[in-house]
Steps between C-alpha positions, in 0.01 A plus 500: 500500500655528169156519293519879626714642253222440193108588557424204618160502234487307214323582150176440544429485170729285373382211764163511332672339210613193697148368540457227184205669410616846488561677124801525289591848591500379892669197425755655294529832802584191762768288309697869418467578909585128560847601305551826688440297855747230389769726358473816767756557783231464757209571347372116578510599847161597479427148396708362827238752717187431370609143584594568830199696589247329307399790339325322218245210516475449073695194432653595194634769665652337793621182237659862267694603842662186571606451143687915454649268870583211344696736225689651699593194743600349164631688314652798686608367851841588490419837394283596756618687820504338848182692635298372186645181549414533897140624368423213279529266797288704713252537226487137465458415861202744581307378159558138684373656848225623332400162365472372847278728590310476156136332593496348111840411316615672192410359181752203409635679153598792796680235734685305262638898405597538791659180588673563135620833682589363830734198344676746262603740820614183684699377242636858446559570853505174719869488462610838605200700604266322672597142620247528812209477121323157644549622858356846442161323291487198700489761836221748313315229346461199807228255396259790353354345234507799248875558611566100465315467135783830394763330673454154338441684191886713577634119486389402214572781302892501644517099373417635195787750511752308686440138455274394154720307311267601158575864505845589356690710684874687418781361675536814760146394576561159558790574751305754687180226532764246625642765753092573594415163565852432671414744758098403541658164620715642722320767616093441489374147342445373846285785581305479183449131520345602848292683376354291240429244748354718698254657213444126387419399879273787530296575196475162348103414623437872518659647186557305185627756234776606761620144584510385151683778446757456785506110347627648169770701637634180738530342143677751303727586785569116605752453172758723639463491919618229733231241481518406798316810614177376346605109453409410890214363703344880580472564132458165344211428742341863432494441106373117532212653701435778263464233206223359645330858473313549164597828437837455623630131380585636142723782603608282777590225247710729279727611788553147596641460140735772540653330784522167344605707227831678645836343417654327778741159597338220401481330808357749686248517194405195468419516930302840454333341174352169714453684871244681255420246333360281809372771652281587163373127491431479829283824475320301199604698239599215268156365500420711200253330378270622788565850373285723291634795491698489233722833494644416825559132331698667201722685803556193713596297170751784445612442824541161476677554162764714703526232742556262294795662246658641830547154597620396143747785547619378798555149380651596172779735741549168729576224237704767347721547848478111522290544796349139504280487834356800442410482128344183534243669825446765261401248219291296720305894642488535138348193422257543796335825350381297148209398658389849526666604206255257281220590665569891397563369157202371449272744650235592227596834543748583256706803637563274807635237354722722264637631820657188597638436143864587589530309844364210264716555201822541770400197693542290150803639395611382845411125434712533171774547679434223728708155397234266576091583547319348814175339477347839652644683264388295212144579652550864490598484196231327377260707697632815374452423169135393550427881713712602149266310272155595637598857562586501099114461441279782362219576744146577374498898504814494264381705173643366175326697274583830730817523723543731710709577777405176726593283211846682455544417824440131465653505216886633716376273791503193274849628329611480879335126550722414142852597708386242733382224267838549332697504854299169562674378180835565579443314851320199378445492156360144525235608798379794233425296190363207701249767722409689150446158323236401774297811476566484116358174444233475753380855361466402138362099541164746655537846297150489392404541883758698630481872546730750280717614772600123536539385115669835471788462789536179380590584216707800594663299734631275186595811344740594814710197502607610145704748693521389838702178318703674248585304196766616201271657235217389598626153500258351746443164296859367532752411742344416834248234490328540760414867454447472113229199577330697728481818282438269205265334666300864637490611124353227360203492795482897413467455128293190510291506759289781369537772728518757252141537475441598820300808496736762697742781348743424766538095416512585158797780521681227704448217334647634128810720721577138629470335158698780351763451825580108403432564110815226548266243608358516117810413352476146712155434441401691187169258524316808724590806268187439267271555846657795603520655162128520498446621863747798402271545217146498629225634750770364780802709371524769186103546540452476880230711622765681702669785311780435763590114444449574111801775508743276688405179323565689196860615629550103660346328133803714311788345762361121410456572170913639499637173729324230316488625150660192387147261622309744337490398125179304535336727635583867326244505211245414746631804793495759231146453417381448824689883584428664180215737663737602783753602302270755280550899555223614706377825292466821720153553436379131559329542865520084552712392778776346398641182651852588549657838524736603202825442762363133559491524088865533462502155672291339246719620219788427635372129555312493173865620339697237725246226345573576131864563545581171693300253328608253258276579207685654224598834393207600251263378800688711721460808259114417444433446861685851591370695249121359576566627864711841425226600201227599732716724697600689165155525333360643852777761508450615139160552633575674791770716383250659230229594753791634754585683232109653456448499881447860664409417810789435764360230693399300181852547384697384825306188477584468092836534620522251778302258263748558233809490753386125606498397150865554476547372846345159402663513207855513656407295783505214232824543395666378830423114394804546281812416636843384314388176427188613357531818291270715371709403111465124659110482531431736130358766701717813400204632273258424746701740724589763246120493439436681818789675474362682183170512699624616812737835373234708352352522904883736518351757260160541710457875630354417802551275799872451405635381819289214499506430150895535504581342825331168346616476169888621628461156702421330187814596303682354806362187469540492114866625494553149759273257265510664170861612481621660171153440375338812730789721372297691176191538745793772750566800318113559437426418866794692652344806269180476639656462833690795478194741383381733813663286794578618867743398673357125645438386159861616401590323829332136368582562147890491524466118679373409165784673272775362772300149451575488150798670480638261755328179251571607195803698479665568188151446344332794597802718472338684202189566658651579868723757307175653345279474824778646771508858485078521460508298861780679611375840459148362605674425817658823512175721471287309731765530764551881410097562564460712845370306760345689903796544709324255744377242281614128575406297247625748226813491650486112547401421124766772364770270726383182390463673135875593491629168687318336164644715264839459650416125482425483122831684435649220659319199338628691188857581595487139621401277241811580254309754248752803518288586183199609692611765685792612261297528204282772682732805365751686745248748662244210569762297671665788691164578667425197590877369662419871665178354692682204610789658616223709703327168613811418668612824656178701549194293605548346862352148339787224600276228227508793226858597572633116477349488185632788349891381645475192299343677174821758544759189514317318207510847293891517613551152411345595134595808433750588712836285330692661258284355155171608744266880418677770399530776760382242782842446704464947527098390642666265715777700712233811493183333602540113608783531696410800711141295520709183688602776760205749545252197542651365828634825613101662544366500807192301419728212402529236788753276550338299785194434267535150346341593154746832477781266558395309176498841322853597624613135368393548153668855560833324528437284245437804253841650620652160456399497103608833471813394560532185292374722170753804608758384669818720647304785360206460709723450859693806365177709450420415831796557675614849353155676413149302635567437880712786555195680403300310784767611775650146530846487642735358278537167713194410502464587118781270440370208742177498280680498207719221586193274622340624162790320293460151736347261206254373831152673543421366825813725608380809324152448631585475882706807465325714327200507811788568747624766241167702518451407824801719629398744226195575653630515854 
């Protein structure tokens, strides 16, 4: 034996360490002779011996042998001589004689090893070394139980190598799995499906574990054999009796569905699909409602869902081939299983009925197609949406007030219910709204008696047809009079009839997200807004006793508020002072609970804001009514910023902070009422705004919680530079100095939005102060991204990249926006250094974004400086540094030309070398010619070719060629 060339011992020691409870040292001893084993010559035949002989009886010992096996089988097999080849086959085969013998199995963790082990060497070696594999096992093994549990086991584990369609494999791998299962066919399948039937026949009152394992592998192996091996009285009959054995019928159920499941013609589908159909039925299997057991109820609707999309399949295939006859016996099989099909639907257990979902959801999209419906299949229509419409309702265990995972679940299982309402809609759009007006109306007439779970779904279900029958913006109360009546007439029973004060979260949540869904229906009968108005604003909506329904009413109040702005004039005085103690700052050391949480705040003030801004009183009311809301926020920040400013203690300070940081959220939140009709100038609330400005900017100069502090007020200035315009300009250079003060790289990273923001607004404007204000940022930017960062550190290197694609952004916004002043009022060593670090963005730094950006600032600089009345000494900065830049960039390695964002870079590449040419002319295709691409090594035809595509006046020419150019470049 070839184990005789090493001491067939192993280290002792180091096996102490496999145990999970040994020490470090041990563990650490075992993983370093784990290496040695896998990497050795033959030292791992020591592993292949004590497996053989069954020298050792610890487990983690036997499970470390089989792995050092598995390594080499994997990893090494080609390597390894013909005698250890020979010996890992013989090893294999005595450990599997030994299990016969064996009065108690291994451990499973040790079997599936090995049947890892076996399927690897199979796969290796079936083809070449040993195609007698099954014969050789089968032989050995019989129907030994032990042997037959490692065989089944082998099967599994060589679908998993050869066949599962969810592990990727190369394309070698894929050819040599088709070549595998090629040969099984020819060679062995019949054998194998002997033998299951055989194990099945034999075990299946005697041994459960082994016959539901045997069941498994018929069903993963059934996808890719001849079905007709398994699809025929012997086997049918076998697996119909096994699923009337309890602790068979699940296992027995799921390889049925792999049968149905396997592709096939869809004649000889649609035959298999009824044979076991009638067989099923006749077994009384589709009297489910004498069935408790409800796992085996969630398999058999599976099975039945597999049944039934097989046969939709099949009859899609035959009314495609114009196969009349047999499409219309597939139809009416089809048909025949919706009896069955409802009843699974509307089993109380949900995972059953989601089973059937997609047979359901097919068999619709079937009648769509259909020219004319039957009077049966108007039933099942109608039917289905009655199983849809009770299995919508809530049962009692739901928690509102804690969801957990069972709730999620309802929660998908109800998203699934929606596709079908909404397929129900595109079949019959008239059955739908007549069905949900029934259950509507006969719901609400006796709400006051009716449980939640049915006000609710009746409610919801009003809320569905809003989608389910699609109307142009919302337009659900014009056009088609019969569906506007009806929805008409549902919202005026929902807002009249008085449901709102029923005492539930969920009938509350549903009824204002359906009042909020046809806010339209307020526009044709205004009459109902005053109601609704004051259920939004009591105990029933902003101060519900749920924290939940208040947070989304106050989300759903601010989306009425914004659609019917123009009915609310009557009313705003009245709203403001009904919300005035929801929209005060909750101080951080107050311990009171709050109503709403400062997120569902922003709401508020965004309302509060859209109801001053689009009212009709007139501009001095406006101003009064802003500043009387916006005054509170400022006085409590005064406040707050003095004590953050005393505060020591760090937790006292974060919640200052936040406090403060809400202030100025709230505060900016207002602002989005305006709009270009209605600006801030319009409504005489500048000062108001500048107010809080001058409030706000002191929080930049506090020493400690910056970010926060920062982040905030940075957010602010964005909004004011939008509403204010020139009027926020004097409040800039004092923020931007603050801003600057002591800032790593993020805050450099957010600040340069705000200087592109107003460069971008205000152009010419800010010139002065953007010429005094560029170099501090600029060498800001500089330092931060000079500052060492660990070798292995991820965000540092992801902040420095998105530092420097900013930076190289702002350059732009200034190159762009026509001030040549900016930059070239910076003094010849300033602007030197920094054309340097863009000509470096676009060579150096394998960023496509950053190097696109820095192309197009090199054109604009060329296009300003680069003419004959441009900078002195630029056109010399040109042919020695932006020129050699258009050629080194797509020449590096890093740069890829099949990457669609690099191919954007390498355009605004050509477009640079396209300006070049217009501001230099003959002298730039003569530079070119005689000094710069000789340099490179390019012949002199393809030097000339460029240069003659250069001097084409069309781009798109230039562009295409230039890729081709650097794509032969490369080669």
């Amino acid at each position: 034996m070839a184990c005789q060339s090493v001491a067939a011992v192993m280290d002792e020691q180091a096996l102490l360490g496999l145990n999970p409870n040994a020490d470090a040292r041990y563990r650490q001893r075992a993983m370093v002779y784990f290496e040695q084993l896998k990497e050795s010559h033959d030292a791992w035949e020591v592993c292949a011996e004590a497996l053989a002989k069954g020298i050792y009886n610890d487990d983690h010992v036997k499970f470390f042998c089989f792995q050092v096996l598995e390594h080499q089988i994997k990893f090494r097999h080609a390597g390894l001589s013909a005698a250890q080849q020979q010996l890992i086959r013989e090893t294999l085969m005595k450990w599997l004689q030994c299990q016969l013998m064996n009065a108690q199995p291994e451990k499973p963790f040790i079997r599936n090893k090995a049947a890892q082990v076996f399927a690897l060497t199979f796969v290796m070696e079936y083809l070449t070394l040993w195609p007698k594999f099954f014969y050789d096992v089968l032989s050995l093994v019989g129907l030994n139980p032990h042997g037959v549990d490692i065989y089944l086991r082998t099967l599994m584990a060589i679908d998993a190598e050869v066949v599962d369609r969810d592990i990727l494999h190369s394309p070698e791998e894929t050819r040599r799995n088709t070549l595998i299962k090629d040969s099984m066919r020819e060679q062995c399948i019949p054998s194998l499906v002997e033998s299951w039937f055989q194990i099945l026949q034999t075990y299946q009152l005697t041994h459960f574990e082994l016959t539901c394992q045997c069941l498994e592998v018929v069903g993963a192996f059934v996808s890719w054999i001849d079905l007709n091996l398994i699809a025929n009285d012997r086997f049918v009959n076998l697996l119909l009796s096994q699923m009337s054995v309890e602790a068979l019928r699940e296992e027995a159920c799921d390889c049925l569905f792999e049968i149905v499941n396997k592709g096939m013609d869809p004649v000889d589908k649609t035959k298999l699909v009824e044979s076991l159909s009638q067989v099923l039925q006749s077994a009384g299997f589709f009297n489910v409602e004498q069935e408790d057991d409800v796992d085996f109820l969630a398999k058999f609707s599976r099975l039945v869902n597999g049944m039934g999309q097989s046969l939709v399949l099949s009859w899609t295939k035959l009314v495609k081939t114009g196969n009349v006859k047999d499409a219309a016996d597939t139809l009416q099989a089809l048909e025949a299983k919706v009896p069955l099909l409802l009843k699974l639907l509307v089993h109380e257990d949900d995972d059953i009925s989601a089973n059937i979902v997609s047979f359901c959801y097919e068999y619709l999209h079937v009648l769509k197609q259909l020219p004319q419906l039957t009077d049966l299949q108007k039933t099942n229509i109608e039917a289905i949406m009655l199983a849809v419409m009770k299995k919508l309702t809530y049962d009692d265990e739901y928690n509102f007030e804690n969801e957990g995972e069972d709730e999620a679940m309802f929660v998908e299982y109800r998203k699934q219910l929606k596709m079908l309402l909404d397929r129900l809609a595109q079949v019959s759009p008239e059955l739908l709204l007549e069905a949900v007006r029934r259950v509507f109306n006969t719901t609400m007439q006796n709400w006051q008696s009716a449980t939640f779970m049915e006000v609710e779904v009746a409610i919801r279900l009003l809320y569905m047809l809003g989608e389910a029958l699609p109307a142009s913006h919302g337009a659900h109360f014009t056009g088609d009079t019969a569906k506007t009546s009806a929805l008409q007439d549902m919202m005026r029973t929902l807002v009249s009839c008085g449901v709102i004060s029923y005492q539930h979260s969920s009938v509350s949540l549903e009824f204002f997200e359906t009042v909020v869904r046809y806010e339209k229906f307020f526009v044709v009968e205004p009459q109902h807004i005053p109601n609704v108005l004051m259920a939004f604003l009591d105990q029933r909506g902003l101060r519900h006793n749920s924290p939940k329904v208040r947070s989304r009413v106050a989300y759903l109040f601010s989306r009425f508020i914004k659609t019917l702005h123009k009915h609310m004039n009557a009313f705003i005085e009245d709203i403001l002072t009904r919300i005035q103690d929801l929209l005060e700052l909750a101080p951080p050391e107050n311990g009171f609970p709050v109503l709403l949480t400062s997120d569902d705040q922003l709401f508020m003030f965004e309302t509060a804001g859209v109801l001053i801004v689009s009212g009709d009183s007139p501009a001095e009311r406006k101003q009064a009514m802003m500043r009387s809301l916006l005054s509170p926020l400022m006085d409590a920040f005064r406040l707050l910023l003095a004590k953050l400013l005393q505060e020591t203690e760090e937790g006292r300070q974060v919640a200052l902070a936040d406090c403060l940081s809400h202030a100025v959220g709230f505060a900016s939140r207002t602002s989005k009422a305006f709009s270009n009709k209605q600006t801030v100038k319009q409504c005489s609330c500048t000062e108001v705004y500048r107010d809080c400005l001058q409030t706000f900017l002191p929080a930049l100069s506090c020493p400690v919680q910056r970010g926060v502090l920062r982040s905030s007020v940075r957010s602010f200035l964005h909004r004011m530079i939008i509403c204010l315009e020139e009027e926020v300009l004097p409040f800039i250079p004092a923020a931007s100095e603050h801003m600057l003060k002591d800032c790593e790289a993020k805050d450099l990273q957010e600040f340069i939005p705000l200087i592109s923001q107003i460069t971008a607004k205000f152009k010419r404007q800010v010139s002065p102060f953007l010429q005094q204000v560029f170099m501090p940022l600029v060498l800001a930017i500089f330092e931060s991204l000079a500052r060492p960062a660990e070798e292995n550190d991820q965000t540092a290197a992801l902040e420095k990249q998105m530092l420097r694609r900013s930076y190289f952004s702002f350059v732009q916004t200034v190159t762009g926006s026509g001030m040549n002043e900016v930059m070239a009022n910076q003094g010849a060593e300033n602007i030197e250094r920094v054309v340097f670090t863009i000509i470096q963005g676009a060579v150096d730094f394998p960023d496509p974004i950053a190097q696109k950006t820095c192309f197009i600032i090199l054109s604009k600089l060329v296009e300003l400086w680069g003419g004959k009345d441009g900078m002195v000494g630029f056109p010399d900065f040109i042919y020695k540094n932006i020129v050699p830049a258009c050629f080194l960039a797509p020449l590096k390695p890093t740069f890829d030309l099949s990457d669609a964002q690099t191919v954007l870079t390498l355009s605004e590449c050509a477009i640079t070398l396209k300006m070049i040419h217009l501001k230099r002319g003959p002298e730039f295709i003569q530079f070119l010619q005689q000094e710069y691409l000789p340099s490179l090594q390019v012949s002199p035809e393809l030097s000339q070719e460029l240069c003659q595509v250069l001097q084409q006046p069309d781009l798109k020419v230039l562009k295409n060629y230039i890729k081709a150019f650097f794509q032969r470049a490369k080669l």
